[in-house]
C-alpha positions as CSV (number, residue, x, y, z in Angstrom):
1,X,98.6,74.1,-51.6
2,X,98.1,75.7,-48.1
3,X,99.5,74.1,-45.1
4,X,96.1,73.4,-43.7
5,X,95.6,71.2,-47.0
6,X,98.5,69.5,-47.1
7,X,98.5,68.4,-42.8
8,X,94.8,67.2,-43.5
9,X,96.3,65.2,-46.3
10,X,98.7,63.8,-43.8
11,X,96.3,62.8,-41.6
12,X,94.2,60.8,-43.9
13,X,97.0,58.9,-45.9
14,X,98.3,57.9,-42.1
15,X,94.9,57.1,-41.0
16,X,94.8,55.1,-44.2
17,X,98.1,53.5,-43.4
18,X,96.8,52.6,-39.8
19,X,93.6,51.3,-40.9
20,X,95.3,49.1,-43.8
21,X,97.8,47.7,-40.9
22,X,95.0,46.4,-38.8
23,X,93.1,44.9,-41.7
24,X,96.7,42.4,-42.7
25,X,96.6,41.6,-39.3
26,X,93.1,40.6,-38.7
27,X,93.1,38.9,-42.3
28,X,94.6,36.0,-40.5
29,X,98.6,36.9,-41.1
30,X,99.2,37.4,-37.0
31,X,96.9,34.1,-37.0
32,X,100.3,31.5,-37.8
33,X,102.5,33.3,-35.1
34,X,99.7,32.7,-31.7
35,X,100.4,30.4,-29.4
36,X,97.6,29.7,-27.0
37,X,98.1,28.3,-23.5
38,X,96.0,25.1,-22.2
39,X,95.4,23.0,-18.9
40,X,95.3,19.3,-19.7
41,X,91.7,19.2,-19.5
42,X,91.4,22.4,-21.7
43,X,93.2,20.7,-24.1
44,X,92.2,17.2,-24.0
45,X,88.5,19.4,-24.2
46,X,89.0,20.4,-27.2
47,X,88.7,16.9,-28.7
48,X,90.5,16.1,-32.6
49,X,90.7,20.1,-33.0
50,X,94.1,19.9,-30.4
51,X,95.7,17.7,-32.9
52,X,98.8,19.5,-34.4
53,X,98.3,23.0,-33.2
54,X,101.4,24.5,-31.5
55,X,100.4,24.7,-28.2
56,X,101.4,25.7,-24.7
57,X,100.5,23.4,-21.8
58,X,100.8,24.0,-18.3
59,X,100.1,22.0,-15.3
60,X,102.0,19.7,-12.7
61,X,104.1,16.9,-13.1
62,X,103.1,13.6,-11.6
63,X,104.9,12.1,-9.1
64,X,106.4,8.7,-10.2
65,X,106.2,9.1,-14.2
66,X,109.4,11.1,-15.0
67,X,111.1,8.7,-17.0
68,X,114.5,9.9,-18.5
69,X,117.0,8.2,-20.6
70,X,120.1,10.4,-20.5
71,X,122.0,8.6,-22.8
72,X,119.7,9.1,-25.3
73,X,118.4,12.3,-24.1
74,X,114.3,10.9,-24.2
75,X,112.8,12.5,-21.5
76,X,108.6,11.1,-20.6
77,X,106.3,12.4,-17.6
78,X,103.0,12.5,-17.1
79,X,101.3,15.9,-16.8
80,X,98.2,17.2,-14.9
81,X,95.8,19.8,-13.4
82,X,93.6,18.2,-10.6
83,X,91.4,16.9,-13.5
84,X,93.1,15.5,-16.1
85,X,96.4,14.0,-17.3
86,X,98.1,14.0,-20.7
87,X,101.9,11.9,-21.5
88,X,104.7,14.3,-22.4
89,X,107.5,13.3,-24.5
90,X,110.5,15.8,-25.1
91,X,114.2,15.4,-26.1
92,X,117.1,17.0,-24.4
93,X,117.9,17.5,-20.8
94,X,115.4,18.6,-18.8
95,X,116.5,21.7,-16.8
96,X,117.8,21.5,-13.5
97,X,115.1,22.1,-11.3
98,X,112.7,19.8,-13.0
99,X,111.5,17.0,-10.1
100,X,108.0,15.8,-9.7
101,X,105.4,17.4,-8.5
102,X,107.0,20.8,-10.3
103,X,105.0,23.0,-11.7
104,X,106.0,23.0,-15.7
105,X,105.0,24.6,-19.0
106,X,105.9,22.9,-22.2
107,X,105.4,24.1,-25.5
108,X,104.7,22.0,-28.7
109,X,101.9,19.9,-30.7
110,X,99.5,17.3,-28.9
111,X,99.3,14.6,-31.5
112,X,96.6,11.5,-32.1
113,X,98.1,9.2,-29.7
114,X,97.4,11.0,-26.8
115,X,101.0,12.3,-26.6
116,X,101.8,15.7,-26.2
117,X,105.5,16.1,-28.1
118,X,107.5,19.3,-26.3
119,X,109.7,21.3,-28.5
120,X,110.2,23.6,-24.9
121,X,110.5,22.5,-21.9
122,X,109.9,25.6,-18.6
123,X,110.1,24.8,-15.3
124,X,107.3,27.2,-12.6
125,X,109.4,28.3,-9.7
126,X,108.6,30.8,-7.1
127,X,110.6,34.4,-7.6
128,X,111.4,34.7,-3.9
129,X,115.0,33.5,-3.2
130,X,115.3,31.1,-0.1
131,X,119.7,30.8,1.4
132,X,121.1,27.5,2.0
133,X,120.3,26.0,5.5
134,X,123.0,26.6,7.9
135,X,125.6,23.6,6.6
136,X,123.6,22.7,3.6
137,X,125.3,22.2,0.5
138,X,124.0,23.9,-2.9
139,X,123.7,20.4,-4.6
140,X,121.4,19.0,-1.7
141,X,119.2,22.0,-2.8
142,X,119.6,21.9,-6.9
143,X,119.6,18.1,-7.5
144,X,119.1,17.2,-11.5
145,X,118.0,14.1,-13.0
146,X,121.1,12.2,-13.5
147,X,122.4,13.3,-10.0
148,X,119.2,11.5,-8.2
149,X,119.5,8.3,-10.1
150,X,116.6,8.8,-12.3
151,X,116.3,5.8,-14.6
């Protein structure tokens, strides 16, 4: 066999290879592992096809719904984007930074009671650091949940 033969048949078994890669992934194998990202009223759009997909969901957090029980770690809000609002149940501590009025993503299933059940909990802040006003204290600027009171 000459070496022209033998890089041509190279270059068709990888081709071949390539060709057989893409196919597995577009026969729907990728398809479980995608996790597509919603506004409430993207989601809530979407009607009785939201139900049970594994979702990300990104929006603001109403002022006055936070509702955390820190004993028991059962944490409730109210989520929105300027045109709709879903209820957000998660477990765990939120993390420091969550307040209302924070921008948050939360990732997880919308289920048929109008609840959206968090598995992930990520809190939108800005990438620009911003010191300590002169004689203010870190924990006046990085409250949590439990340190404000919240019920």
């Amino acid at each position: 066999m000459s070496t022209r033969t033998t890089t041509k048949t190279i270059l068709i078994l990888g081709a071949v290879v390539v060709v057989a890669a893409f196919a597995y992934m577009l026969s729907g194998r990728i398809g479980n592992n995608l996790v597509y990202f919603y506004t409430p009223s993207e989601l809530l759009a979407e009607g009785s096809k939201a139900y049970g997909a594994k979702v990300r969901l990104g929006g603001q957090v109403v002022p006055g719904s936070v509702k955390w029980d820190a004993p028991t770690t059962d944490l409730r809000f109210v989520m929105q984007d300027g045109k709709a609002q879903i209820a957000v149940h998660s477990q765990g501590a939120p993390p420091q930074m969550f307040r209302d009025g924070i921008g948050v993503v939360v990732e997880g299933k919308y289920v048929e009671s109008g609840t959206f059940e968090a598995n992930e909990l990520l809190v939108k802040h800005s990438n620009e650091y911003r010191p300590p006003k002169p004689g203010q204290q870190p924990e006046e600027m990085y409250k949590s949940l439990i340190k404000a009171g919240a019920p």
